[in-house]
N, C-alpha and C positions, 0 to 999 in steps of 0.2 A: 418392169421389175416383177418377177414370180413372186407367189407367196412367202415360199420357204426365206428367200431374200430381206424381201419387207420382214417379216418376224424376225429375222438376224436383226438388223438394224432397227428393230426396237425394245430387243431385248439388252444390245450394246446401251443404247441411249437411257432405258432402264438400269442397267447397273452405274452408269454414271453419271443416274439421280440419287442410285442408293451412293455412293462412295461420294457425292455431291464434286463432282470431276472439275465446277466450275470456281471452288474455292483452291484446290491445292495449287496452283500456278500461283494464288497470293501469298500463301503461307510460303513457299521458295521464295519468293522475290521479299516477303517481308527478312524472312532468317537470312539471306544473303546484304541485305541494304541495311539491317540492324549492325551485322559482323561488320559490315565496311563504316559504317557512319560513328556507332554507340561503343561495340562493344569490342572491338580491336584497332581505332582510327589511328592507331599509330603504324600498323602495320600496312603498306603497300595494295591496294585495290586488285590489282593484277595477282598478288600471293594468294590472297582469296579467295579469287574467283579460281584461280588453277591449283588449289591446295584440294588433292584428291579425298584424303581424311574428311575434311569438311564437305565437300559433294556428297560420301557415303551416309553422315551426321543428317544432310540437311534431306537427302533423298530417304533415309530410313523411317524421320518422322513425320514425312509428308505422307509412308504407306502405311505408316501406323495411323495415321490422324486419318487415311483412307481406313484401313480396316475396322476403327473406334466407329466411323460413320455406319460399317456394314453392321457392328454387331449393335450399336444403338437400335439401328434401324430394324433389327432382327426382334429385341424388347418391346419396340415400341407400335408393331405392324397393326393392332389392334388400336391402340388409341389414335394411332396417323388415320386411320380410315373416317372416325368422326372428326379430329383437328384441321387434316391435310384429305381431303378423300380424292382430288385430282394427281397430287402427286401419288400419294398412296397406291393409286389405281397403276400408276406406272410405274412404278416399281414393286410391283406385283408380280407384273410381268416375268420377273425373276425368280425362280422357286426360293422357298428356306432354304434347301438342302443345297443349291445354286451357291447361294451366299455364303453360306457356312463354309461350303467349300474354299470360295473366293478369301474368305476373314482369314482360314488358316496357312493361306499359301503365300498371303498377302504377309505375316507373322514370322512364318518360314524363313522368306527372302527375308525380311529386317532382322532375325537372330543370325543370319549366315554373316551377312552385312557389318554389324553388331564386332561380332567376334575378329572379325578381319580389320577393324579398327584398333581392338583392345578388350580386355577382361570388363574392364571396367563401363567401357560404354556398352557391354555385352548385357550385364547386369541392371544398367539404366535401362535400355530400351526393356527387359523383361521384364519389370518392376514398373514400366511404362505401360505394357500393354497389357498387363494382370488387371492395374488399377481402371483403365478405361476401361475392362471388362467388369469389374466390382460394383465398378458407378452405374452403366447401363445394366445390370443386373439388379442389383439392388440399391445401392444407392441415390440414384438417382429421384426413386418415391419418398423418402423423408425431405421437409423443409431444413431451410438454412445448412445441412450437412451437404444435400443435395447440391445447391448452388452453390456455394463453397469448392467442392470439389471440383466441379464442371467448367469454372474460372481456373482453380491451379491446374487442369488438367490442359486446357489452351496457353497457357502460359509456359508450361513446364520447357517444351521443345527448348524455347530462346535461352532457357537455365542451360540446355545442353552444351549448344554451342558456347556459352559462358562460361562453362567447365571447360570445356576445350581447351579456350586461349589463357586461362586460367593458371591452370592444372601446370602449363610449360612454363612460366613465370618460376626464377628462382626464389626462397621464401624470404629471402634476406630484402629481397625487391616489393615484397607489396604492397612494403608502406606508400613508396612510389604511385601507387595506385589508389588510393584512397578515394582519392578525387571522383576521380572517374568510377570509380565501383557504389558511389554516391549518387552520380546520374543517370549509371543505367537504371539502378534499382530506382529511382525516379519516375523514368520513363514504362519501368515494369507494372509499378504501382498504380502509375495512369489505365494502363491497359487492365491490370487485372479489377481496378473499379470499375470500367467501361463495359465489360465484360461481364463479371457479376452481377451487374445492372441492368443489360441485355439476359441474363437468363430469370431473371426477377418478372421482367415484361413478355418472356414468353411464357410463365406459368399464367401472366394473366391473361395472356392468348388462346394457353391452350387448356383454358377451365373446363369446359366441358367433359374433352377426351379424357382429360387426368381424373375428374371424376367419377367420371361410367368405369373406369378401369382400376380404380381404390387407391390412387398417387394422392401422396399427403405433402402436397405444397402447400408454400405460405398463405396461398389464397383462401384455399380449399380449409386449411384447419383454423387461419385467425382470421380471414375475410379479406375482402379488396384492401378497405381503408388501411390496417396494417401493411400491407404489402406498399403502398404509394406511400407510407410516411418513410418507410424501409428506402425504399428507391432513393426518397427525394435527401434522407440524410444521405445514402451512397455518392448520389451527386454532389450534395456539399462538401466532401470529403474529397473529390478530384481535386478540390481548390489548394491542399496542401503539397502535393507533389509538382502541381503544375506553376505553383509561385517557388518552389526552391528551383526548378529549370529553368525559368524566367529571370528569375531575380539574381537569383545566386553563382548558377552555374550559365554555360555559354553552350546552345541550340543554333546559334545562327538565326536565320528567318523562318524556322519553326516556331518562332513564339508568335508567328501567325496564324498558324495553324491552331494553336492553344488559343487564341485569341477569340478565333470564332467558334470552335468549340464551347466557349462560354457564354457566347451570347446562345447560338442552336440550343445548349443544355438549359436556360433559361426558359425559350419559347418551351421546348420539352417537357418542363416542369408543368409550366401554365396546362400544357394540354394534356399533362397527366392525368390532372385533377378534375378536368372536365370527361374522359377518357370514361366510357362503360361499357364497351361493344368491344367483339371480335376485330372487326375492320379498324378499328380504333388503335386498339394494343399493335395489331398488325402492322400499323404504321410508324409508331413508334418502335417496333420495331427494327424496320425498315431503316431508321434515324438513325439508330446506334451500330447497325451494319455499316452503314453509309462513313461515318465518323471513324471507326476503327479501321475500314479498306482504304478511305483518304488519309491515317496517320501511315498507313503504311508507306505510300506514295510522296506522300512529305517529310519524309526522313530523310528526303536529298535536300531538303531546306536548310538542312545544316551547315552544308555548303553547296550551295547551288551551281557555283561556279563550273562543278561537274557536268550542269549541262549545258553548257556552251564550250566547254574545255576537258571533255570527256576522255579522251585517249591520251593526252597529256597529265592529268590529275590520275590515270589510271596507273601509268606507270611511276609516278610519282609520291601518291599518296601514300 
């Protein structure tokens, strides 16, 4: 392979460190396995997967939550080089002017997209991709707003498609729905403390960076100790959404998955408080990644039976 070759294929592999190429195939399978399990299981598996509306829904904010990654990454090029300086370095690779370009064409496609849908989902994804621009802009450097935001900003997509199957619902009918508009928001609630949680453990990851570059995280302005009492009430707080899915409402053998989430959150805790290094944080990190890409895969625990009775349940469900 020539040069000019090899620099292609590592500027490719650079840009899809910057748009982080190896999460968006989760965020599809998670927004497609939520619609079929959580948030429309009444409707048929096969209508889903072949409802082209929802392809567009679930494709536009996989390029937006691609393009969120470009322009984060464009904010934060500076502090990645002391936090991340191996990633950093490769996706360097990539000019600004590169990306910027990439961020707005990436934008482009999802308002065309957008509009071919409806007004409405026109105006969500543009109200979608201002705000992931505001947080990595500025946002992002104040505490508690910062974190805040950066949870309802991963969470928001799933509201999408929830407005979707929503929205066609006559208004006479939603009483009819109660129940279940009960359990997503459950299972939403689980996610966005999980979440929130993970970006708490990355300000303590990435102390350093944020403060050579003037980022006023929790850390940086009240100390570690606050930040780990903060975490550790966050966790205590899983425990109410995840006893009404348990208890009250009907998961199937997902409450196995809840199950050991709280013992892992337990050990988490312990090693929170012992926790005062970069490699430390970074593994804890790691935990809460780990948790949130496994709840994703265990959303067929609902009904499992799907995977042994796949093409049958498909057409059926």
């Amino acid at each position: 392979m020539n040069r000019k070759n090899r620099l292609l294929i590592m500027k490719i592999a650079s840009l899809f460190s910057v748009v982080r190429g190896y999460n968006i195939p989760i965020i599809i399978l998670a927004q497609y396995l939520s619609a079929i399990f959580i948030l429309a299981p009444e409707k048929r598996a096969l209508d889903i997967l072949l409802d082209f509306n929802l392809f567009i829904l679930v494709f536009a904010s996989s390029l937006t939550i691609a393009s969120g990654y470009i322009i984060n990454n464009f904010y934060d090029s500076r502090k990645d080089l002391i936090n991340r300086p191996n990633k950093s370095m490769l996706d360097r690779l990539v000019s600004q002017k590169t990306k910027l370009s990439v961020y707005f064409t990436l934008n482009f496609i999802v308002a065309l997209m957008a509009m071919f849908v409806s007004w409405r989902v026109f105006l969500f994804f543009s109200g979608y991709i201002f705000f992931i621009w505001f947080y990595s802009h500025k946002i992002k450097k104040y505490p508690f707003i910062g974190n805040l935001m950066a949870a309802i900003l991963a969470v928001l997509p799933f509201f999408a498609i929830l407005l979707y199957f929503y929205t066609r619902i006559p208004f006479e009918d939603i009483e009819n729905y109660k129940i279940q508009l009960v359990v997503i928001f459950g299972h939403a609630t689980f996610l966005f403390l999980l979440l929130l949680i993970r970006e708490m453990i990355k300000d303590l990851e990435n102390l350093k960076g944020d403060l050579a570059n003037d980022y006023k995280t929790i850390p940086i302005v009240y100390g570690q100790r606050i930040s780990k009492q903060i975490v550790t009430i966050l966790t205590v707080l899983t425990i109410f959404p995840v006893y009404y899915l348990i208890e009250i409402s009907d998961v199937g053998f997902m409450d196995i998955y809840f199950y050991c989430c709280f013992i892992i959150l337990i050990f988490f805790l312990l090693y929170l408080w012992k926790a005062n290094s970069k490699a430390q944080f970074l593994l804890l990190h790691n935990v809460l990644k780990f948790l949130i890409v496994a709840g994703v895969f265990c959303i067929v625990l609902i009904d499992p039976s799907v995977l042994w009775h796949g093409k049958r349940l498909l057409l059926q469900f």
